[in-house]
C-alpha positions as a Markdown table, in Angstrom:
| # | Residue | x | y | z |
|---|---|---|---|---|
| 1 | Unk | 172.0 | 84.6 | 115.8 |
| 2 | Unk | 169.4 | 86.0 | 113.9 |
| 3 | Unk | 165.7 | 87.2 | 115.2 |
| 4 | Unk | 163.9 | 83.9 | 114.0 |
| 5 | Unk | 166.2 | 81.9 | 115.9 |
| 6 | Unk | 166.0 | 83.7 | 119.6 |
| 7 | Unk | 162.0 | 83.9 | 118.8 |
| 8 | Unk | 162.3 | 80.1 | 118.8 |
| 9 | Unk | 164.3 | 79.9 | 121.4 |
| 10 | Unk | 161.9 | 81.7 | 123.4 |
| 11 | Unk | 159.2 | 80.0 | 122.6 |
| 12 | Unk | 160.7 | 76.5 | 123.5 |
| 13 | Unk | 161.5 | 78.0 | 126.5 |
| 14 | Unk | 158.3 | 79.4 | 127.5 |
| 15 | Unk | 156.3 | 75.9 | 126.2 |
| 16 | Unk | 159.2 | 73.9 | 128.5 |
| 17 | Unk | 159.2 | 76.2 | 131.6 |
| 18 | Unk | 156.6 | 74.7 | 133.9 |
| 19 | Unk | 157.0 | 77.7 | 136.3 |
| 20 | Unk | 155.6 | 80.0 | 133.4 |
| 21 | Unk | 152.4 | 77.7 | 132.5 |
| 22 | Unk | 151.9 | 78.0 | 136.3 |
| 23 | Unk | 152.2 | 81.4 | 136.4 |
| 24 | Unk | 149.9 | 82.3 | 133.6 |
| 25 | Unk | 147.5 | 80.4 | 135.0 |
| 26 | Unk | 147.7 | 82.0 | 138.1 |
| 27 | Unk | 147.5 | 85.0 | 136.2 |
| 28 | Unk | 144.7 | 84.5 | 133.5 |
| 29 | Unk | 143.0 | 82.0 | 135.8 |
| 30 | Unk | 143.1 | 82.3 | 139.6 |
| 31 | Unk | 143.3 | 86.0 | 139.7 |
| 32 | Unk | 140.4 | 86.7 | 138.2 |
| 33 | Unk | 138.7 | 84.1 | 139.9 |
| 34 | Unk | 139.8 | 85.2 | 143.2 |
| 35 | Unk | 138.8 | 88.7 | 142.3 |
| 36 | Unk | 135.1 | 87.6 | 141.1 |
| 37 | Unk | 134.6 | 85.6 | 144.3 |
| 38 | Unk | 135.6 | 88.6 | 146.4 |
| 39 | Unk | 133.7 | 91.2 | 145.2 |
| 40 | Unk | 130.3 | 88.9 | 144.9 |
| 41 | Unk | 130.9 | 87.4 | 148.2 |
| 42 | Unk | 131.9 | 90.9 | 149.7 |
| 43 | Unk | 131.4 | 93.8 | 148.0 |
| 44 | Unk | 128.3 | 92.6 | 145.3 |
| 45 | Unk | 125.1 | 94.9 | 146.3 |
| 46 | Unk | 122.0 | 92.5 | 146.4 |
| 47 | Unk | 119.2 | 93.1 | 143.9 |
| 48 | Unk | 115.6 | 92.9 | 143.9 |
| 49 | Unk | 113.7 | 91.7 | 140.9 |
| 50 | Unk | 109.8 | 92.5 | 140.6 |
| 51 | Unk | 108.2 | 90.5 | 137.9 |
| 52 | Unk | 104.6 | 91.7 | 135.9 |
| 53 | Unk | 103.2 | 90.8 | 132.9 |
| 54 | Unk | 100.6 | 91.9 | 131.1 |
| 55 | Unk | 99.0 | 92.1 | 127.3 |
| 56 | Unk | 97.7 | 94.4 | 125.2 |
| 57 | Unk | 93.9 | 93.5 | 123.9 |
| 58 | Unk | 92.2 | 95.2 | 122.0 |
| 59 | Unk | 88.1 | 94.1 | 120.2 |
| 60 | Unk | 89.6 | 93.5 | 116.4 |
| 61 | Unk | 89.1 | 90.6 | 114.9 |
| 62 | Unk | 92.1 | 89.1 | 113.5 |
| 63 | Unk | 92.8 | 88.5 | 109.9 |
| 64 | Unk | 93.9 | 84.8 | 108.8 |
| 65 | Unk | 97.4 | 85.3 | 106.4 |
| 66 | Unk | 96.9 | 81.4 | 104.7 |
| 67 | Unk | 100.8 | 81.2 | 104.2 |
| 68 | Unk | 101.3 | 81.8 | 108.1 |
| 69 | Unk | 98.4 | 79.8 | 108.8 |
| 70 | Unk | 100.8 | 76.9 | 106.4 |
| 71 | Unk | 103.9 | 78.5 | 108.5 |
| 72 | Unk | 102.8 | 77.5 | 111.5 |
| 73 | Unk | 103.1 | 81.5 | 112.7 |
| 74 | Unk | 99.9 | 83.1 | 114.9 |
| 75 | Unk | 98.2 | 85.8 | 112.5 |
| 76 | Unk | 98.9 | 89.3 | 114.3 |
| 77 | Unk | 96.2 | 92.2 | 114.1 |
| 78 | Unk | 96.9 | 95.6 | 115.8 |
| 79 | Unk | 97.0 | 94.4 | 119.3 |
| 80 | Unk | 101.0 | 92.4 | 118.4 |
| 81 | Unk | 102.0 | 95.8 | 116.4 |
| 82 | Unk | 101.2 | 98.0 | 119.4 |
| 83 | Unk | 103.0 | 95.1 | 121.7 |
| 84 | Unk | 106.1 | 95.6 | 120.0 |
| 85 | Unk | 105.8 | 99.3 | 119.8 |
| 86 | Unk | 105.7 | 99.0 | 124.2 |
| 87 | Unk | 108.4 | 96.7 | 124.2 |
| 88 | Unk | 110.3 | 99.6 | 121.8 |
| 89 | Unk | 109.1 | 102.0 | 124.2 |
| 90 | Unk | 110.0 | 100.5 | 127.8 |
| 91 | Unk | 113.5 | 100.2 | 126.2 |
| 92 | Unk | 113.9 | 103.9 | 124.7 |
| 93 | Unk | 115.1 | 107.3 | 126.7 |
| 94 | Unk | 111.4 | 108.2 | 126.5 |
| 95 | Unk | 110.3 | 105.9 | 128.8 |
| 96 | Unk | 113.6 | 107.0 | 131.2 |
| 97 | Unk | 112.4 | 110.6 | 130.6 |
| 98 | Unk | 108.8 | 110.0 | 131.7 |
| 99 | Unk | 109.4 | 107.6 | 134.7 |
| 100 | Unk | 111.9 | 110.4 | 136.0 |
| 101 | Unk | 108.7 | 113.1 | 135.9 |
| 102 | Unk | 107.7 | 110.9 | 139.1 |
| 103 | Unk | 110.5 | 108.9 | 140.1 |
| 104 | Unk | 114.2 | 110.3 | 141.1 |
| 105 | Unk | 116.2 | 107.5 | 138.6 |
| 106 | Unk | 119.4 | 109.1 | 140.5 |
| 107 | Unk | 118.5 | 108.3 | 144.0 |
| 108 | Unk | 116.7 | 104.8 | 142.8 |
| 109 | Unk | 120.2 | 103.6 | 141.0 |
| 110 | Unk | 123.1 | 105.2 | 143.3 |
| 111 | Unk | 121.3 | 103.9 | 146.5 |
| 112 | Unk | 123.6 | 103.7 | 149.6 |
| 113 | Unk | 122.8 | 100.0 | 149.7 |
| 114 | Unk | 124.6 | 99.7 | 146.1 |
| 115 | Unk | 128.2 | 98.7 | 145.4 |
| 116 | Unk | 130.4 | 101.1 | 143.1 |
| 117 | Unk | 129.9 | 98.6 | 140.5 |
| 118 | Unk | 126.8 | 98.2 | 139.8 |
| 119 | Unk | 125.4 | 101.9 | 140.8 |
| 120 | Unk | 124.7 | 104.7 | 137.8 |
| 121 | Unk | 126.9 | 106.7 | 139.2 |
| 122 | Unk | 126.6 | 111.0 | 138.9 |
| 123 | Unk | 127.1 | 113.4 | 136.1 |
| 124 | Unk | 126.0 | 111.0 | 133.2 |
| 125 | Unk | 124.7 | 111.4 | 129.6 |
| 126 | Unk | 121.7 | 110.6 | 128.7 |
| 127 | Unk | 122.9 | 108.0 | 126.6 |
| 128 | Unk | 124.3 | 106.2 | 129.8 |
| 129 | Unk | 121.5 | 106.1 | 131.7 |
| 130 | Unk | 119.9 | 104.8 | 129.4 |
| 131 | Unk | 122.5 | 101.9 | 129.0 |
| 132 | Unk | 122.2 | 101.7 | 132.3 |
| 133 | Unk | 118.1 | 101.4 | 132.6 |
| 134 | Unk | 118.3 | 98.2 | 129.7 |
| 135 | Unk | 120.6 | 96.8 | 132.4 |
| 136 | Unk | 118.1 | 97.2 | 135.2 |
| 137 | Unk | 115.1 | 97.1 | 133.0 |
| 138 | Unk | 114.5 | 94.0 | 130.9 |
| 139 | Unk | 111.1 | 93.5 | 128.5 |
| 140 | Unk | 110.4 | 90.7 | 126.4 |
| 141 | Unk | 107.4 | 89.9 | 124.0 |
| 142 | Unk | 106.4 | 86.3 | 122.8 |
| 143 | Unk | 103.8 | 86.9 | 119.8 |
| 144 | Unk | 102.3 | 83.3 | 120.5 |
| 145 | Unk | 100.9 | 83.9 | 123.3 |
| 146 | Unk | 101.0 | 88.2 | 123.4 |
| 147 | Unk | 102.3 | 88.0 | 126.7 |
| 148 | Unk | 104.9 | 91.2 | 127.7 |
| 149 | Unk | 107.0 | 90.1 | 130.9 |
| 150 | Unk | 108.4 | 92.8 | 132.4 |
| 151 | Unk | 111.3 | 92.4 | 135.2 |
| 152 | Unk | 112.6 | 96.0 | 137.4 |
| 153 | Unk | 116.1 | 95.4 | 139.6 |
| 154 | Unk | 116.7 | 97.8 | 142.1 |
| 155 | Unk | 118.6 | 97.6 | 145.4 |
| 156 | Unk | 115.5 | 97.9 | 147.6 |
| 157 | Unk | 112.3 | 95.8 | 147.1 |
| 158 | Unk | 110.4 | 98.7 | 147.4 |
| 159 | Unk | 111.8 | 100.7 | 144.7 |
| 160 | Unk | 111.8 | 97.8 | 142.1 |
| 161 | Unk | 107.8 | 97.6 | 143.0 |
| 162 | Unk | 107.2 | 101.3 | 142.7 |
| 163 | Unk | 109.3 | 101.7 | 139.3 |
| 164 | Unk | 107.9 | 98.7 | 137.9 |
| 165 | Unk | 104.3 | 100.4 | 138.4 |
| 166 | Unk | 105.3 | 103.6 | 137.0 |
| 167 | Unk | 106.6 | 101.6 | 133.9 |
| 168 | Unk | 103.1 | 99.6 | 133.6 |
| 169 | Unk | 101.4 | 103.3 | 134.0 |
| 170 | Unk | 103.5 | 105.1 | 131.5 |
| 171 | Unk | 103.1 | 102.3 | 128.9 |
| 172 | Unk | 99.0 | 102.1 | 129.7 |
| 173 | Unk | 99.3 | 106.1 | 128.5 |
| 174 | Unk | 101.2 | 105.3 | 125.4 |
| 175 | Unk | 98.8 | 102.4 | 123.9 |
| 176 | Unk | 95.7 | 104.5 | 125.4 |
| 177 | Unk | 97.3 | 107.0 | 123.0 |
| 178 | Unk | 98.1 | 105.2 | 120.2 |
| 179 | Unk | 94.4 | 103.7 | 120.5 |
| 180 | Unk | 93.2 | 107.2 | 120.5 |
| 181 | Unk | 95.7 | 108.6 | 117.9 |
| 182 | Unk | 94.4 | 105.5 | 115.2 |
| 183 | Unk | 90.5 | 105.7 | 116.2 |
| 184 | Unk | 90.7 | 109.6 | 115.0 |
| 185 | Unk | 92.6 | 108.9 | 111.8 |
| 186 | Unk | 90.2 | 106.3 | 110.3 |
| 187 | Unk | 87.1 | 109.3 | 111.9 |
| 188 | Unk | 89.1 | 111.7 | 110.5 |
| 189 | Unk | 89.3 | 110.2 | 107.0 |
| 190 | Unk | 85.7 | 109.3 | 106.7 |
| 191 | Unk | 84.9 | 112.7 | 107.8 |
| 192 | Unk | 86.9 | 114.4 | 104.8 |
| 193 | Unk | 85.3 | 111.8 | 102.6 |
| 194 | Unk | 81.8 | 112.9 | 103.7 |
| 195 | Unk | 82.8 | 116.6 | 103.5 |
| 196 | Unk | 84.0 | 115.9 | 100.0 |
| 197 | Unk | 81.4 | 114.3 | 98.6 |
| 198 | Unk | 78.3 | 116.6 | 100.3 |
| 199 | Unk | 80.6 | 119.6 | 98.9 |
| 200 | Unk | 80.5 | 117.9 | 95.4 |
| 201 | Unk | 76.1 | 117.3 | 95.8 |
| 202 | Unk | 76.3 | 121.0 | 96.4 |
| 203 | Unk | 77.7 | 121.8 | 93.8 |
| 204 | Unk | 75.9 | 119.1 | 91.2 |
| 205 | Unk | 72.4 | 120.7 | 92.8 |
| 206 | Unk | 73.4 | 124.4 | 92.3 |
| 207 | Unk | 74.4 | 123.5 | 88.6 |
| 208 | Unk | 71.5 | 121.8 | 88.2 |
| 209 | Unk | 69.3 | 125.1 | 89.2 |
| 210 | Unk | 71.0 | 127.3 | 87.3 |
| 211 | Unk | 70.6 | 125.3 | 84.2 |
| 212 | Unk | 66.8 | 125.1 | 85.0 |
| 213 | Unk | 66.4 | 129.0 | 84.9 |
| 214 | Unk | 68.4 | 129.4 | 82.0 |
| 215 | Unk | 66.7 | 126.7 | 80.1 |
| 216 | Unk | 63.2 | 128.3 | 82.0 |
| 217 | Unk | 62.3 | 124.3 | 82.3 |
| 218 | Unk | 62.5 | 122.5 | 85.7 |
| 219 | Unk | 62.8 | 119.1 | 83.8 |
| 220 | Unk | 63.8 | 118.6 | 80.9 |
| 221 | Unk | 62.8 | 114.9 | 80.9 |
| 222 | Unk | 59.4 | 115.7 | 81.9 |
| 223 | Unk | 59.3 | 118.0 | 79.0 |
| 224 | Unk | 60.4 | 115.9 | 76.4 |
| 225 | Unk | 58.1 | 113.2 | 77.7 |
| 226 | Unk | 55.2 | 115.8 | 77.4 |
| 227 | Unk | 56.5 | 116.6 | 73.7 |
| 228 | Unk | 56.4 | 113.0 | 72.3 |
| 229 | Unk | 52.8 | 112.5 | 73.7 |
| 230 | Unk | 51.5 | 115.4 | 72.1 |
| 231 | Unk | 53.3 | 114.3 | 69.1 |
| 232 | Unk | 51.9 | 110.7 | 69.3 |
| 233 | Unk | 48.1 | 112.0 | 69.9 |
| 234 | Unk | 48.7 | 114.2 | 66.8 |
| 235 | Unk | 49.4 | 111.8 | 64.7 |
| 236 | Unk | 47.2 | 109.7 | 65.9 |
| 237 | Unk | 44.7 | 111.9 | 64.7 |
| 238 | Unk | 46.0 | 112.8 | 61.5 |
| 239 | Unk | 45.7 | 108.7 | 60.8 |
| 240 | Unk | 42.0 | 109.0 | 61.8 |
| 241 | Unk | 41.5 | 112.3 | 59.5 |
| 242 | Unk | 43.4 | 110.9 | 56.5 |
| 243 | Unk | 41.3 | 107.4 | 57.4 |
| 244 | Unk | 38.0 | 109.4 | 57.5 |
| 245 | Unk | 39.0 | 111.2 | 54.1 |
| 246 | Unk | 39.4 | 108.2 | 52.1 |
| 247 | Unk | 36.1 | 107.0 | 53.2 |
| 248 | Unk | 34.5 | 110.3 | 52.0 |
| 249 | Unk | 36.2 | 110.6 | 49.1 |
| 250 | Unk | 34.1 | 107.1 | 48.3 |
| 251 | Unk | 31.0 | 108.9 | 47.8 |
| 252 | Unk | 31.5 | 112.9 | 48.0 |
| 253 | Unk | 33.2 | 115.3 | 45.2 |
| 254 | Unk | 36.2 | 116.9 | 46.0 |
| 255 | Unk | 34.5 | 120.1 | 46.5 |
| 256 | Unk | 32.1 | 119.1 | 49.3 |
| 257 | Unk | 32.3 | 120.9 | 51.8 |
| 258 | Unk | 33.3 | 118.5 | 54.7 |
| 259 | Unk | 35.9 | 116.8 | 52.1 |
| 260 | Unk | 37.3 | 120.4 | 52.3 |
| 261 | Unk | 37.4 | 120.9 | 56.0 |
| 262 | Unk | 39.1 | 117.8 | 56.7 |
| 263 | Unk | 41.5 | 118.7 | 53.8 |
| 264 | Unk | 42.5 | 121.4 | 56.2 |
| 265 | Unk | 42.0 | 119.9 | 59.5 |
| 266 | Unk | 44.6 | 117.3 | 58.1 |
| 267 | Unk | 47.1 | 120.0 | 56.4 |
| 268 | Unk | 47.0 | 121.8 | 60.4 |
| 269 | Unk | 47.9 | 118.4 | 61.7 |
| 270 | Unk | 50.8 | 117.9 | 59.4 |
| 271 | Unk | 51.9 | 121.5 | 60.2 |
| 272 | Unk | 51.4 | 121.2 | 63.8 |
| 273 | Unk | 53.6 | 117.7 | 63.6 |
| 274 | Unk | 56.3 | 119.4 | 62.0 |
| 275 | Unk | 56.6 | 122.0 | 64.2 |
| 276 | Unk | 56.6 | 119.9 | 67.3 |
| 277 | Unk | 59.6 | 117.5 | 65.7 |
| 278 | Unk | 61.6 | 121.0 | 64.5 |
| 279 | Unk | 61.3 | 121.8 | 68.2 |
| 280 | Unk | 63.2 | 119.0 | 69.4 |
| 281 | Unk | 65.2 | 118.7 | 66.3 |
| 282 | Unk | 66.1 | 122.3 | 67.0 |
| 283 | Unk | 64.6 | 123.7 | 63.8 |
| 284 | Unk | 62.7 | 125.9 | 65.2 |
| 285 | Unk | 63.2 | 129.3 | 65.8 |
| 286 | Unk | 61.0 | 129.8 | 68.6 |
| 287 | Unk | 62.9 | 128.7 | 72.0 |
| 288 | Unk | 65.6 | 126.5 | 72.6 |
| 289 | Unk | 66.2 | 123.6 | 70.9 |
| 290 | Unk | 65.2 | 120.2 | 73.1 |
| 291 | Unk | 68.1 | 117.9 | 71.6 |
| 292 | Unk | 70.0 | 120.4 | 72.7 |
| 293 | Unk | 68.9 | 121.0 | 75.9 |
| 294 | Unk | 69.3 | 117.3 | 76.9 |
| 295 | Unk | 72.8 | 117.8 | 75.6 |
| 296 | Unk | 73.4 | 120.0 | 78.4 |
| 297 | Unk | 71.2 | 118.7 | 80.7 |
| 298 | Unk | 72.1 | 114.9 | 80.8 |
| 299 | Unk | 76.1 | 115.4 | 82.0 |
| 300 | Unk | 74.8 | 117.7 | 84.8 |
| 301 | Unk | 71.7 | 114.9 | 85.4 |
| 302 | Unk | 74.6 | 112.4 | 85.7 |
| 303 | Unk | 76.6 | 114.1 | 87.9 |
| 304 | Unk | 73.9 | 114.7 | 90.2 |
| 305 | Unk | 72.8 | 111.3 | 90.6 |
| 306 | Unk | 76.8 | 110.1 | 90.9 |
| 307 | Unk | 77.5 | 112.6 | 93.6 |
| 308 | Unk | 74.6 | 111.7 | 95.5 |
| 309 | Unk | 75.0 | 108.1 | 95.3 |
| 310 | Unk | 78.8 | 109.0 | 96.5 |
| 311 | Unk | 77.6 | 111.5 | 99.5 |
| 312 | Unk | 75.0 | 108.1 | 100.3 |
| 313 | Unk | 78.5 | 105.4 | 100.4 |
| 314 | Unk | 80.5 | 107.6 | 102.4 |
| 315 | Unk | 77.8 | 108.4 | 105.0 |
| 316 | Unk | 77.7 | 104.4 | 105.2 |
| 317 | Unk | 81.8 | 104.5 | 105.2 |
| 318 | Unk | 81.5 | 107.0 | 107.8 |
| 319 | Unk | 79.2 | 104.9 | 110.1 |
| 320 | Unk | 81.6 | 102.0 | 109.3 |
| 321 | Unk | 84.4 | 103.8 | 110.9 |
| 322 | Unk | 83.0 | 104.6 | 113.8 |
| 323 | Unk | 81.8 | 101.1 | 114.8 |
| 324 | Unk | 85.1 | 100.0 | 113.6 |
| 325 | Unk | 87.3 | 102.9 | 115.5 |
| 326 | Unk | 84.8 | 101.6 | 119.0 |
| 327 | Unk | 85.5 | 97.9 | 118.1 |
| 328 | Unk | 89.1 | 98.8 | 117.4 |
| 329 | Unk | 90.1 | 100.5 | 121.1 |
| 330 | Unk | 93.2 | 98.8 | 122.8 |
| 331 | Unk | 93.9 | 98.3 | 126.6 |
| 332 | Unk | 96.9 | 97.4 | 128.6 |
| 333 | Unk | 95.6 | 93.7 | 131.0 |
| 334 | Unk | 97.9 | 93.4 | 133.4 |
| 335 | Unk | 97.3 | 89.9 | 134.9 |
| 336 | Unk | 100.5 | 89.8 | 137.4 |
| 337 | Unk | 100.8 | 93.1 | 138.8 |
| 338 | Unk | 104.1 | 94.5 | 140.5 |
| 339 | Unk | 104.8 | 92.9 | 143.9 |
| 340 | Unk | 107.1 | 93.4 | 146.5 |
| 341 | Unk | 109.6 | 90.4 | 147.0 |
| 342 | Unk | 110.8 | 89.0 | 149.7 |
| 343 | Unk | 114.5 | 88.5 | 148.7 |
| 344 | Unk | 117.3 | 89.4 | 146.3 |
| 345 | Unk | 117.5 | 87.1 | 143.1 |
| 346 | Unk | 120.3 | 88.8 | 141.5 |
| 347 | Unk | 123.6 | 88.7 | 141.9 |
| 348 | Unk | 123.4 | 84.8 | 141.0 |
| 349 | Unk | 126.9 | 85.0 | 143.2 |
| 350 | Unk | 127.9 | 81.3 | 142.4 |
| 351 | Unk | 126.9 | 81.2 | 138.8 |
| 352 | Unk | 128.7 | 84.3 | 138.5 |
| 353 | Unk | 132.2 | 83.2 | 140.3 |
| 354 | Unk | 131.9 | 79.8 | 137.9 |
| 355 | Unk | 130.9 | 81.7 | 134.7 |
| 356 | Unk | 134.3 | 83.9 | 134.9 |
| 357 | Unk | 136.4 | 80.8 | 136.3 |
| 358 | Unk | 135.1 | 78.9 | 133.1 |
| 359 | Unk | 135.8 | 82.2 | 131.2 |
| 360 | Unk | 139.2 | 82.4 | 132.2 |
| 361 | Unk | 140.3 | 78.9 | 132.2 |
| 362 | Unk | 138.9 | 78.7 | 128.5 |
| 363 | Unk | 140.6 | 81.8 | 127.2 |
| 364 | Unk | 143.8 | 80.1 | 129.2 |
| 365 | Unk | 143.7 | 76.9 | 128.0 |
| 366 | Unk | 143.4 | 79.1 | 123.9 |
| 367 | Unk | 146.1 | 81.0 | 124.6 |
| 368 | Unk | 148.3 | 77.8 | 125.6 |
| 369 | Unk | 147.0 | 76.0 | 122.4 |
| 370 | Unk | 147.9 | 79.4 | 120.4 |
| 371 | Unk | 151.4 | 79.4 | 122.0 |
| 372 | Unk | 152.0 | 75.7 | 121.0 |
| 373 | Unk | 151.0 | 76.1 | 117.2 |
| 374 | Unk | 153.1 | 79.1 | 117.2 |
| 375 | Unk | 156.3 | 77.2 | 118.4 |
| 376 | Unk | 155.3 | 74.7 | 116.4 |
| 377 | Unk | 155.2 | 76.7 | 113.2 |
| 378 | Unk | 158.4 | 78.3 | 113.7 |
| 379 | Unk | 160.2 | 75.1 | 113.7 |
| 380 | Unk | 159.2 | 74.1 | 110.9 |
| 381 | Unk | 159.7 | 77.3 | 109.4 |
């Protein structure tokens, strides 16, 4: 007889055999039914649950995102960031490592009142406890309404109050410090900017001084404005002189004397023209050119004026920030604080006994299916 013949032999045998379906019933089924309902009618440690819940708020005014607005999805401003930070943060070692400052975690979770079962136990990793603590400590966050409900178990009702109060305190630290920590970024940052741009005023106003005793001129514009309305008022007098000529010239010789002085008088405004254009033009060799002077002088009058108006905006930014970093500060409102119940919630000991009866008599009621298509196969086969 080969193997594929006794397995289906077996298998009949075992699908056939009402014994062995009553047996693995017993087995899969009643036992650990029998063994549920013992140890949460006997054994099972009760456990108290203290419910709070609280919010973080904060004075920012929320942006509207249109395509969530469309969504249907609440716009979220800093207060739902730090929110899911906390509920991070309630769930992490940290928070484990900062309750225990206050708190002994040891004696709170291996209290005589608790069952083998459910205590921490002695001599665990951190990673445990910690395992242990999401067990014990649940957190959840709904971003529609920003509410953070927090529920403690312990095996006393005083203990679940006083670690759920610790938790509440040590998360009021963290967003008082991430409130903090964000106001003096934004301060800090318009702070450099300020520092920046008075450094860069400083240094536009010092070039701008040395230039000035270089050049020996403390404006240049000035100067040049000076220049053209001596130049205008010359010529406006040579156009008299030559004017007043012509008439002479009418009736006088060329030899008259006043026909000669204004000959000259005209020839020194000409002269004094020229020499007052070469100036600017830079055609003179008396002094520094004008033309070029403004060459020099209008990048540095530029700067000036650009770094000022800069060292003005972020002296506004700056004041800007620090309404914004006072409108911007974050709280922890707890509106149900921690109370002491009156009863133990947990173990749910009849939902508990039916959930594994279910359990079992499911995975049972598989396995017999499994067994079937199994035999079922092999006969064909």
């Amino acid at each position: 007889m080969n193997i594929k013949n006794k397995i289906k032999i077996f298998l009949n045998k075992l699908w056939k055999n009402r014994n062995n379906k009553q047996r693995s019933f017993i087995a899969v089924v009643l036992v650990p039914t029998l063994i549920a309902t013992f140890y949460y009618s006997l054994i099972a440690a009760d456990l108290y649950v203290v419910e709070s819940r609280f919010s973080v708020k904060g004075n920012e005014m929320q942006q509207f995102d249109m395509l969530s607005g469309i969504a249907g999805i609440p716009s979220q401003g800093g207060s739902a960031t730090d929110s899911y930070i906390l509920q991070e943060y309630i769930n992490s070692h940290q928070v484990v490592s900062a309750v225990s400052q206050s708190i002994d975690l040891s004696s709170v979770f291996n209290h005589e009142a608790a069952d083998w079962v459910s205590s921490l136990g002695y001599d665990k990793t951190r990673e445990d406890v910690v395992n242990y603590w999401r067990k014990r400590v649940t957190v959840s966050f709904d971003p529609t309404t920003t509410i953070i409900t927090l529920k403690v178990r312990a095996f006393t009702p005083e203990e679940a109050e006083r670690l759920s109060q610790e938790i509440i305190k040590q998360s009021e630290i963290l967003i008082n410090a991430l409130s903090e920590r964000a106001r003096e970024d934004d301060l800090s940052f318009a702070e450099a900017e300020v520092a920046r741009a008075e450094l860069r005023v400083t240094a536009a106003r010092l070039s701008m001084n040395t230039f000035r005793n270089q050049v020996q001129d403390l404006d240049p514009t000035q100067t040049a404005t000076a220049k053209m309305t001596i130049i205008a008022e010359l010529e406006s007098q040579l156009t008299a002189a030559q004017a007043e000529l012509k008439v002479m010239q009418g009736y006088m010789n060329e030899s008259a004397p006043a026909v000669t002085n204004l000959k000259r008088k005209i020839t020194a405004l000409i002269a004094q023209i020229d020499k007052e254009r070469d100036g600017i033009a830079g055609k003179s060799s008396e002094g520094s050119a004008l033309s070029g002077v403004f060459a020099d002088y209008e990048p540095l009058l530029v700067e000036r004026e650009f770094a000022e108006k800069a060292y003005t905006s972020s002296l506004a930014s700056l004041e800007a920030a620090r309404v914004e970093a006072a409108r911007k500060h974050r709280y922890l409102a707890t509106f149900v604080a921690p109370s002491s119940p009156d009863e133990a919630l947990e173990p749910n000991r009849i939902k508990s006994i039916a959930t594994v009866f279910l359990g079992a008599l499911i995975a049972w009621a598989i396995g017999l299916l499994g067994l079937g298509v199994v035999r079922d196969h092999v006969g064909w086969v």
